[in-house]
SERO-4910 file (N, C-alpha, C, O; in steps of 0.05 Angstrom, whole numbers):
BEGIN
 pado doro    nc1    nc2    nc3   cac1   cac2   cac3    cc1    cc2    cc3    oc1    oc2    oc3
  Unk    A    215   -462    270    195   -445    258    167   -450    269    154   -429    273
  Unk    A    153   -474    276    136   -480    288    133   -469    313    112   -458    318
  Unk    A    150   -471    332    153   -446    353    141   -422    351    121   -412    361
  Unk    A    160   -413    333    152   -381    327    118   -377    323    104   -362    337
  Unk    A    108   -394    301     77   -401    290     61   -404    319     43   -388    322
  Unk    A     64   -420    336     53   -415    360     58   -402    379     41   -403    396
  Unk    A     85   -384    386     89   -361    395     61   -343    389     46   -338    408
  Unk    A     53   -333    357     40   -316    345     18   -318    360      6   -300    373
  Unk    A     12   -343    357    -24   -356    359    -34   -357    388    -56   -352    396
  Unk    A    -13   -363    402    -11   -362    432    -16   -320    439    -29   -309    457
  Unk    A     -3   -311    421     -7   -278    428    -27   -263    422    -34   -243    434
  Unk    A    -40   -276    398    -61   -272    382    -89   -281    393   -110   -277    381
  Unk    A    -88   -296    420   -109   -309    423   -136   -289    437   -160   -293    431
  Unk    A   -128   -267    455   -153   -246    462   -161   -234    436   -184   -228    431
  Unk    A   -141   -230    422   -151   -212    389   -167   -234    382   -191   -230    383
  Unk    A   -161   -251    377   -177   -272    352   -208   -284    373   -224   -300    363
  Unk    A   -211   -275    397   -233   -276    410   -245   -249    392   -259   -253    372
  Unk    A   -238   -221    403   -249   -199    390   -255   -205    360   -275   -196    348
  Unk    A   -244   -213    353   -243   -217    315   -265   -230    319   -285   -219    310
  Unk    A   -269   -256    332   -292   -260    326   -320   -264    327   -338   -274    313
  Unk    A   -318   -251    352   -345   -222    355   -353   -212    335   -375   -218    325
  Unk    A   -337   -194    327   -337   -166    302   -345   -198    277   -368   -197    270
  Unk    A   -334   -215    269   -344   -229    251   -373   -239    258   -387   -238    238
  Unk    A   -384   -246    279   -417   -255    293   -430   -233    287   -454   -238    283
  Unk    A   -423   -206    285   -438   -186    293   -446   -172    258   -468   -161    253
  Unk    A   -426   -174    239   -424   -179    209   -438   -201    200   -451   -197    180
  Unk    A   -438   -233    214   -458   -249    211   -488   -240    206   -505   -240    188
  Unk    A   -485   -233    229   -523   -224    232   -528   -199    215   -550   -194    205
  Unk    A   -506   -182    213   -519   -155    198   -520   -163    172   -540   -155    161
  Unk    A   -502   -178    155   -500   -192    132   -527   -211    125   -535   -210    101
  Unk    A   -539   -223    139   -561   -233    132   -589   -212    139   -610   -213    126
  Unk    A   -584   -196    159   -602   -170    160   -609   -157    133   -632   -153    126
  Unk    A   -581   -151    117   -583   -134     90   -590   -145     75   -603   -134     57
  Unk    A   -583   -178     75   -586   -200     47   -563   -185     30   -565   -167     13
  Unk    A   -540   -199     42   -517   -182     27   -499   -209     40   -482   -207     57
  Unk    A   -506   -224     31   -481   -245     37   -457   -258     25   -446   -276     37
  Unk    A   -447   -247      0   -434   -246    -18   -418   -214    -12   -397   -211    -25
  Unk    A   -423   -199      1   -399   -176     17   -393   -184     42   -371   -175     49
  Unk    A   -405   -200     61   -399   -209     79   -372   -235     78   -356   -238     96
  Unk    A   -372   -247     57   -360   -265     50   -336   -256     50   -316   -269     57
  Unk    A   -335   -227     37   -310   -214     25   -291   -201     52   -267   -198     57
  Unk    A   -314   -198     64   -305   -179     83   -293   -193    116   -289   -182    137
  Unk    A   -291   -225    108   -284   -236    130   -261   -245    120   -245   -254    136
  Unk    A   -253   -247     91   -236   -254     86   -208   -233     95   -188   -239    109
  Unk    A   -213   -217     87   -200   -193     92   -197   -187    120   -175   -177    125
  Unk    A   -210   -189    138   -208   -188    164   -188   -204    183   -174   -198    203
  Unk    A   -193   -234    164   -170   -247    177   -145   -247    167   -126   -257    180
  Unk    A   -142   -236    140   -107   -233    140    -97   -202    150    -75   -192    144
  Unk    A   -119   -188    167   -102   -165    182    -92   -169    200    -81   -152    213
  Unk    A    -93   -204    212    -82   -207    235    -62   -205    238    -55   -194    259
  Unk    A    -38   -218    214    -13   -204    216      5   -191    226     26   -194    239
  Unk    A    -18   -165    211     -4   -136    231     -6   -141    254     14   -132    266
  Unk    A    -20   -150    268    -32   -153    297     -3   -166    310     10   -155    328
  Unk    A      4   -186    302     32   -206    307     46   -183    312     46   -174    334
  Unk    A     61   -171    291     77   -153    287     75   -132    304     96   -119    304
  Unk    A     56   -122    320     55   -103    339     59   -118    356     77   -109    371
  Unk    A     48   -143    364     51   -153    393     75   -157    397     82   -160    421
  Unk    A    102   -160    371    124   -170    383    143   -138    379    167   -135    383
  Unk    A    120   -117    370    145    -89    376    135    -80    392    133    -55    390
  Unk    A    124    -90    411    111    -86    432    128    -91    464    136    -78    483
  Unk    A    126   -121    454    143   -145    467    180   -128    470    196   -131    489
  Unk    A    182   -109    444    220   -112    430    233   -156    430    251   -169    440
  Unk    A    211   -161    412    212   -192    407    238   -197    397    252   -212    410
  Unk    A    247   -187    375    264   -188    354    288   -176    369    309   -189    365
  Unk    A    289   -161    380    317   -165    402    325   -187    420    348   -196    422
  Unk    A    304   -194    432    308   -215    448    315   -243    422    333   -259    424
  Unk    A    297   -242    404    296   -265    386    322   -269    371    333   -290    366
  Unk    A    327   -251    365    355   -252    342    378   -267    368    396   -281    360
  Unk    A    376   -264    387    397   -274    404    395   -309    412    409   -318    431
  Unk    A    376   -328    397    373   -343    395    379   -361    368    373   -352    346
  Unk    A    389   -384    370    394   -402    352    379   -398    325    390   -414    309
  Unk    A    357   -383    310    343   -380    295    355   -363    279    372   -345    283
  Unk    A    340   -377    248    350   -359    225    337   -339    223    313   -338    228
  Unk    A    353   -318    214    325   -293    202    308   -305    191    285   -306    199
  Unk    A    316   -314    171    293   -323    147    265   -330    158    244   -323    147
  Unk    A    267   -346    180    250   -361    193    230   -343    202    207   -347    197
  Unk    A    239   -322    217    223   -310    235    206   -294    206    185   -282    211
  Unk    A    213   -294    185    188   -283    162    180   -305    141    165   -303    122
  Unk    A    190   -322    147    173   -351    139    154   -353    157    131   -355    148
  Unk    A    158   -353    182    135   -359    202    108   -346    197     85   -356    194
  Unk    A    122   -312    198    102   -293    185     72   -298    158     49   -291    158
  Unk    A     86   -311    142     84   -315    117     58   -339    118     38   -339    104
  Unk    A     65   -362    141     43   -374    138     29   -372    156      7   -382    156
  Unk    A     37   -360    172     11   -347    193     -8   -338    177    -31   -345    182
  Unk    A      0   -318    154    -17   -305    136    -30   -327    130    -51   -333    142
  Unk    A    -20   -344    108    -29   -364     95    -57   -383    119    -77   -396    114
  Unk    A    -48   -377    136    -58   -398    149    -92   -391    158   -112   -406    158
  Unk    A    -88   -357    167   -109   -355    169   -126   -335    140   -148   -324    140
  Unk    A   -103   -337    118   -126   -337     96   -142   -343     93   -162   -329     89
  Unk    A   -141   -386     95   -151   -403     86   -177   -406    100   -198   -413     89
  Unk    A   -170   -397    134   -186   -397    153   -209   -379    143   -232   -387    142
  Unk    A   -202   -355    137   -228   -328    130   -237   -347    115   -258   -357    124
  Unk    A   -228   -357     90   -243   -369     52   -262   -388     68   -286   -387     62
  Unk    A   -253   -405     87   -267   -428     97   -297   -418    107   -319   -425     99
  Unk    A   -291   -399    125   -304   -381    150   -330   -366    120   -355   -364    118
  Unk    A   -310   -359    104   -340   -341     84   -352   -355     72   -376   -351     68
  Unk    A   -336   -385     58   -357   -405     54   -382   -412     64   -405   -413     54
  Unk    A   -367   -417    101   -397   -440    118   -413   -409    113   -436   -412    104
  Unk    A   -407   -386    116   -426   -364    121   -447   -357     94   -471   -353     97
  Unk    A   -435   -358     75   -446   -354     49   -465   -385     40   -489   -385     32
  Unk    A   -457   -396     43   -475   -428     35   -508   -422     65   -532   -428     65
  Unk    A   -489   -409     86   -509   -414    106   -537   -395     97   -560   -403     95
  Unk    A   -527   -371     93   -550   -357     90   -571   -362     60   -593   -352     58
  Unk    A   -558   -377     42   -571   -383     14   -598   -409     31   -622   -410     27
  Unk    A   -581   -428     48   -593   -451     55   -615   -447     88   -626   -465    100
  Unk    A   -616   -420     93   -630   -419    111   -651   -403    102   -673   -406    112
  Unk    A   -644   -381     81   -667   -375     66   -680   -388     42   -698   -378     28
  Unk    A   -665   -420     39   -680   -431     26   -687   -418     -9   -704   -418    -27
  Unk    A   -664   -409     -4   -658   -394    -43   -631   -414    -57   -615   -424    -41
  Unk    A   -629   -417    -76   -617   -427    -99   -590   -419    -90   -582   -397    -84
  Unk    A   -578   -438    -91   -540   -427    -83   -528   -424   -110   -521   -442   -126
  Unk    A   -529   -393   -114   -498   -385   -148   -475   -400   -141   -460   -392   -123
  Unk    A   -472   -418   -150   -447   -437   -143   -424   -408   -152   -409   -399   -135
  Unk    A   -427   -396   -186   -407   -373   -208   -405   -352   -175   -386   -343   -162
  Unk    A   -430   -352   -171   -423   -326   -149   -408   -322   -126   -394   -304   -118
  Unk    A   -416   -347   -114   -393   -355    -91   -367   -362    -92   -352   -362    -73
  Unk    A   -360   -370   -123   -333   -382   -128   -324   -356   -141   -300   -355   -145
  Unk    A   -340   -334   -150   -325   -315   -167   -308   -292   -129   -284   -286   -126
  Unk    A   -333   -286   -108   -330   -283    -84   -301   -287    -79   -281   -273    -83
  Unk    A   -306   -312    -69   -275   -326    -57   -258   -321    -73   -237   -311    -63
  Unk    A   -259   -327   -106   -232   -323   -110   -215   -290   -113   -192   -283   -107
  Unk    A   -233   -278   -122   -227   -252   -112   -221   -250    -83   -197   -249    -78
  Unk    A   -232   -250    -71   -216   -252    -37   -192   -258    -40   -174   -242    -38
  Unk    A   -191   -283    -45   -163   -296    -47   -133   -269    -55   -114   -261    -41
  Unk    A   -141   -264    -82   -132   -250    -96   -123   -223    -79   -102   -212    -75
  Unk    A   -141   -219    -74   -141   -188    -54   -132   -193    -24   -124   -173    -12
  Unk    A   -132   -208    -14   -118   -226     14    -87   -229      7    -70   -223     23
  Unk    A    -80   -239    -19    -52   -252    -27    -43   -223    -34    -20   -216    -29
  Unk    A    -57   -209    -45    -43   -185    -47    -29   -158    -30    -10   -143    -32
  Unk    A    -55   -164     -9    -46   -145     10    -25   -148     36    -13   -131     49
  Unk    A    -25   -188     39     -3   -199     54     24   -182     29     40   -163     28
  Unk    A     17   -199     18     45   -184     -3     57   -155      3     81   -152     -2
  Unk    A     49   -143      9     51   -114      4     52   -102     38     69    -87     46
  Unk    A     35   -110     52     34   -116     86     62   -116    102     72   -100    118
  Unk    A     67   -133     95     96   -150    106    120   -136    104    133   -124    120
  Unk    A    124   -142     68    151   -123     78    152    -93     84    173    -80     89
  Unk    A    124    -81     80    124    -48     92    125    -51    120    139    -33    129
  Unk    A    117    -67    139    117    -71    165    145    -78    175    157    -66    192
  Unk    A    156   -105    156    192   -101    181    206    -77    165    229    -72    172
  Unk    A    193    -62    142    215    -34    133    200    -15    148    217      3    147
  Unk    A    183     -6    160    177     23    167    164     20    198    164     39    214
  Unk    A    153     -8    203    147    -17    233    125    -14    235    118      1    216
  Unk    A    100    -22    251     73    -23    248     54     -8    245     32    -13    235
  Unk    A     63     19    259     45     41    257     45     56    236     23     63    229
  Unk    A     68     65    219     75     73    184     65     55    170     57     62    148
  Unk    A     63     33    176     59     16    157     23     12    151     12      8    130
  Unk    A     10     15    177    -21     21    180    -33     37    158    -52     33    144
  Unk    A    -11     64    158    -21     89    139    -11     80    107    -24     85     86
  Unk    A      7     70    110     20     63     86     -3     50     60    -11     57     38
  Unk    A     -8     23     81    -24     -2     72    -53      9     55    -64      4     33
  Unk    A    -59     30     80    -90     55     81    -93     54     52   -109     42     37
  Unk    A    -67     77     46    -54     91     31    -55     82     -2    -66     94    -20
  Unk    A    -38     54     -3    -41     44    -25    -61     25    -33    -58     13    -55
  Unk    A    -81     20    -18   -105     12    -22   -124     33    -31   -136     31    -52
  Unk    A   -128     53    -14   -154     75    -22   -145     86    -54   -163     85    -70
  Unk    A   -117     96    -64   -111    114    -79   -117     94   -113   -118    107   -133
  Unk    A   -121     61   -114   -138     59   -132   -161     62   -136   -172     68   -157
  Unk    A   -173     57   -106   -205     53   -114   -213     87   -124   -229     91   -142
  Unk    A   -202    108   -111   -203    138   -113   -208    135   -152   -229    138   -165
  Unk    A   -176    127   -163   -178    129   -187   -196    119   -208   -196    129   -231
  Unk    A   -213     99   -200   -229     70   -214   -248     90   -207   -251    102   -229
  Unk    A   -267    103   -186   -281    131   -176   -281    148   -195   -303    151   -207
  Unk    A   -265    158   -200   -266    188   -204   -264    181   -235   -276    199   -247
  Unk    A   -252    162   -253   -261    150   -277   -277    147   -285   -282    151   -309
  Unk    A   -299    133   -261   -327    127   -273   -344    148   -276   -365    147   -289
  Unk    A   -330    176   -259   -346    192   -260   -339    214   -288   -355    225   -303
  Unk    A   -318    215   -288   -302    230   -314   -320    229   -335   -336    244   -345
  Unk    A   -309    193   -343   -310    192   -367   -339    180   -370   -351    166   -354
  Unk    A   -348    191   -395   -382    189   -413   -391    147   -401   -379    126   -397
  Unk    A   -417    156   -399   -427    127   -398   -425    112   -415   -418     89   -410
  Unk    A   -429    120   -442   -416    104   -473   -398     91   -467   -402     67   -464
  Unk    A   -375    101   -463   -353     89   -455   -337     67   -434   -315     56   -438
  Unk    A   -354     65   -415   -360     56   -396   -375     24   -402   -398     25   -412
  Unk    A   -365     -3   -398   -373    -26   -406   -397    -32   -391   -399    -23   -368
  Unk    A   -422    -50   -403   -444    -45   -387   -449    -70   -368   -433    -87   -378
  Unk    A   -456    -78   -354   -451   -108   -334   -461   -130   -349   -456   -151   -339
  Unk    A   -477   -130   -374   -484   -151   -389   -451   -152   -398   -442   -174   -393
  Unk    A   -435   -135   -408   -415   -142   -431   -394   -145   -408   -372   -145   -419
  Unk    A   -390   -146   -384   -369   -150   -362   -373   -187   -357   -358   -206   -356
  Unk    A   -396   -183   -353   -401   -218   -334   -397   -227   -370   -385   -248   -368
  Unk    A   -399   -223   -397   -397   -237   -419   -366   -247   -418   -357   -270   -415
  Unk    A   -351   -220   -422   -319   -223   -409   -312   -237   -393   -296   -254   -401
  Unk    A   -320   -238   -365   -308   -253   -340   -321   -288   -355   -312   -310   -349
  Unk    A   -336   -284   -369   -343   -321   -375   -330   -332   -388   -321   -355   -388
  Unk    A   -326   -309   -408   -302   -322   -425   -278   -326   -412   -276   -351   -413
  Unk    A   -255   -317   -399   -243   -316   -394   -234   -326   -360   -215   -321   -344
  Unk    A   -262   -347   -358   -264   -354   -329   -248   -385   -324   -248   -395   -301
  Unk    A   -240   -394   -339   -221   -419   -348   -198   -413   -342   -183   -431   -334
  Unk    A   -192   -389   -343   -167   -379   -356   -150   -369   -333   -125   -369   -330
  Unk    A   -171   -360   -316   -173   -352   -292   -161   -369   -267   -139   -368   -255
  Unk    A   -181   -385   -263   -173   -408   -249   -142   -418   -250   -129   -425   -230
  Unk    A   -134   -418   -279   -104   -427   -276    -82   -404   -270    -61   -411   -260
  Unk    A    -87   -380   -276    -73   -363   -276    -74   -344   -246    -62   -323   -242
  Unk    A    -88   -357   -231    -99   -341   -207    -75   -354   -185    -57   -343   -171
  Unk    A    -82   -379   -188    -64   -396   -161    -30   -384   -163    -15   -378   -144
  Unk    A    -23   -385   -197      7   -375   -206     15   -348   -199     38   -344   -191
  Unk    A     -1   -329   -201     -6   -298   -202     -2   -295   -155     11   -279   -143
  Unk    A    -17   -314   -145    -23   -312   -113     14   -325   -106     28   -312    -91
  Unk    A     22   -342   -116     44   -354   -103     68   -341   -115     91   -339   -104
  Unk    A     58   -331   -143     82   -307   -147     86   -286   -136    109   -277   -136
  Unk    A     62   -270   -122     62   -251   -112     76   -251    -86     97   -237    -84
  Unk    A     66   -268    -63     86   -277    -44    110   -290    -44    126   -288    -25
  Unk    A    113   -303    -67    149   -324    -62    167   -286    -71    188   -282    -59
  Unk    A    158   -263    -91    166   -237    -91    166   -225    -65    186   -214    -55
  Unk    A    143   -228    -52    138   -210    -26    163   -225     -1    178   -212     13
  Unk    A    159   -252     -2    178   -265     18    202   -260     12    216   -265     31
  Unk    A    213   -253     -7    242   -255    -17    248   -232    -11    269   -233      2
  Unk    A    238   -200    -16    239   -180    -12    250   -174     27    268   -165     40
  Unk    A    225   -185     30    217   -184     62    245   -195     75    259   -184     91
  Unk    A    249   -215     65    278   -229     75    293   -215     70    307   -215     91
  Unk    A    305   -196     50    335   -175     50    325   -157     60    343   -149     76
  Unk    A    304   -140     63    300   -121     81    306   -130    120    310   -113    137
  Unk    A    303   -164    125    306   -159    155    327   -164    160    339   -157    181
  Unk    A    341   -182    136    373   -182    136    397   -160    142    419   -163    151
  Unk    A    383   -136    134    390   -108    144    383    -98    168    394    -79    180
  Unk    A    364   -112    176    356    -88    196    371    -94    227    366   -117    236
  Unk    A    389    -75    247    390    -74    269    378    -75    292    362    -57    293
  Unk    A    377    -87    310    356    -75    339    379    -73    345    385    -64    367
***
């Protein structure tokens, strides 16, 4: 399985130059806006689309033809997958850290410890979710369906959470004093239920992903 993990990284290596350009260039515009708490978010996210990136390079390659004819378990070749994700999750969380601490400490402002940790862990959350969901639409429908797919079931909440706020009366509507009151209370609660909720989501997504490639032909 380690093979495979540096197969990836070895294929990945002109992309993850470009990646991180486009992250230097978000650096500087991020501290341009004084918006470094979306910048944070938005590198997180950046690096678990690498993934897909894998996954094209090897239906690119026809990897998985050649690969299945080797000593290797299926399972493996979406375990491998799995912490590639993982791997460069951790990498983005790390990456929005030094970036987010940097710009509080170079402008010499007060670091929100709540803000940066509320940041990341949402990332997290939204990273673990979309590997989840990523993966096994990619070995069921192959990389390019799966682009639109991913699009797809990402935009069609935020549309709904949209078009709600716009619907329904402002009354109704919770006000950001009584939201951050909520998230404090329930910020304990969080913490424990977050790590359980991220490794459930994937040990579901990996298990899935595994009977879908168990099926599949080249």
């Amino acid at each position: 399985m380690t093979g495979l993990i540096i197969k990836d990284l070895l294929n990945l290596k002109k992309y993850l130059r470009t990646l991180l350009g486009v992250i230097i260039i978000y650096v500087i515009w991020g501290y341009t806006i004084n918006e470094p708490l979306f910048l944070g978010s938005f590198t997180s996210l950046l690096f678990v689309m690498v993934v897909v990136s894998s996954f094209a390079y090897d239906e690119a390659a026809k990897w998985n033809e050649y690969a299945l004819t080797l000593p290797i378990k299926r399972n493996d070749f979406i375990y491998s997958k799995y912490i590639l994700s993982l791997l460069f999750m951790v990498i983005g969380t790390l990456i929005s850290l030094f970036s987010m601490l940097s710009f509080y400490i170079i402008k010499e402002q007060t670091i929100p410890i709540t803000d940066i940790t509320t940041n990341l862990v949402v990332s997290l959350v939204l990273s673990a979710f979309y590997i989840s969901l990523i993966i096994p639409i990619t070995v069921k429908l192959g990389v390019e369906k799966s682009r639109f797919t991913s699009v797809a079931i990402f935009l069609v909440p935020v549309i709904i959470v949209l078009m709600g706020a716009k619907l329904l009366p402002v009354s109704v509507l919770p006000t950001e004093q009584q939201l951050n009151e909520f998230f404090d209370r329930i910020s304990s609660l969080l913490f424990i239920t977050i790590p359980i909720l991220i490794m459930l989501f994937l040990a579901l997504s990996c298990f899935i992903t595994c009977k879908i490639f168990s099926k599949k032909e080249y």
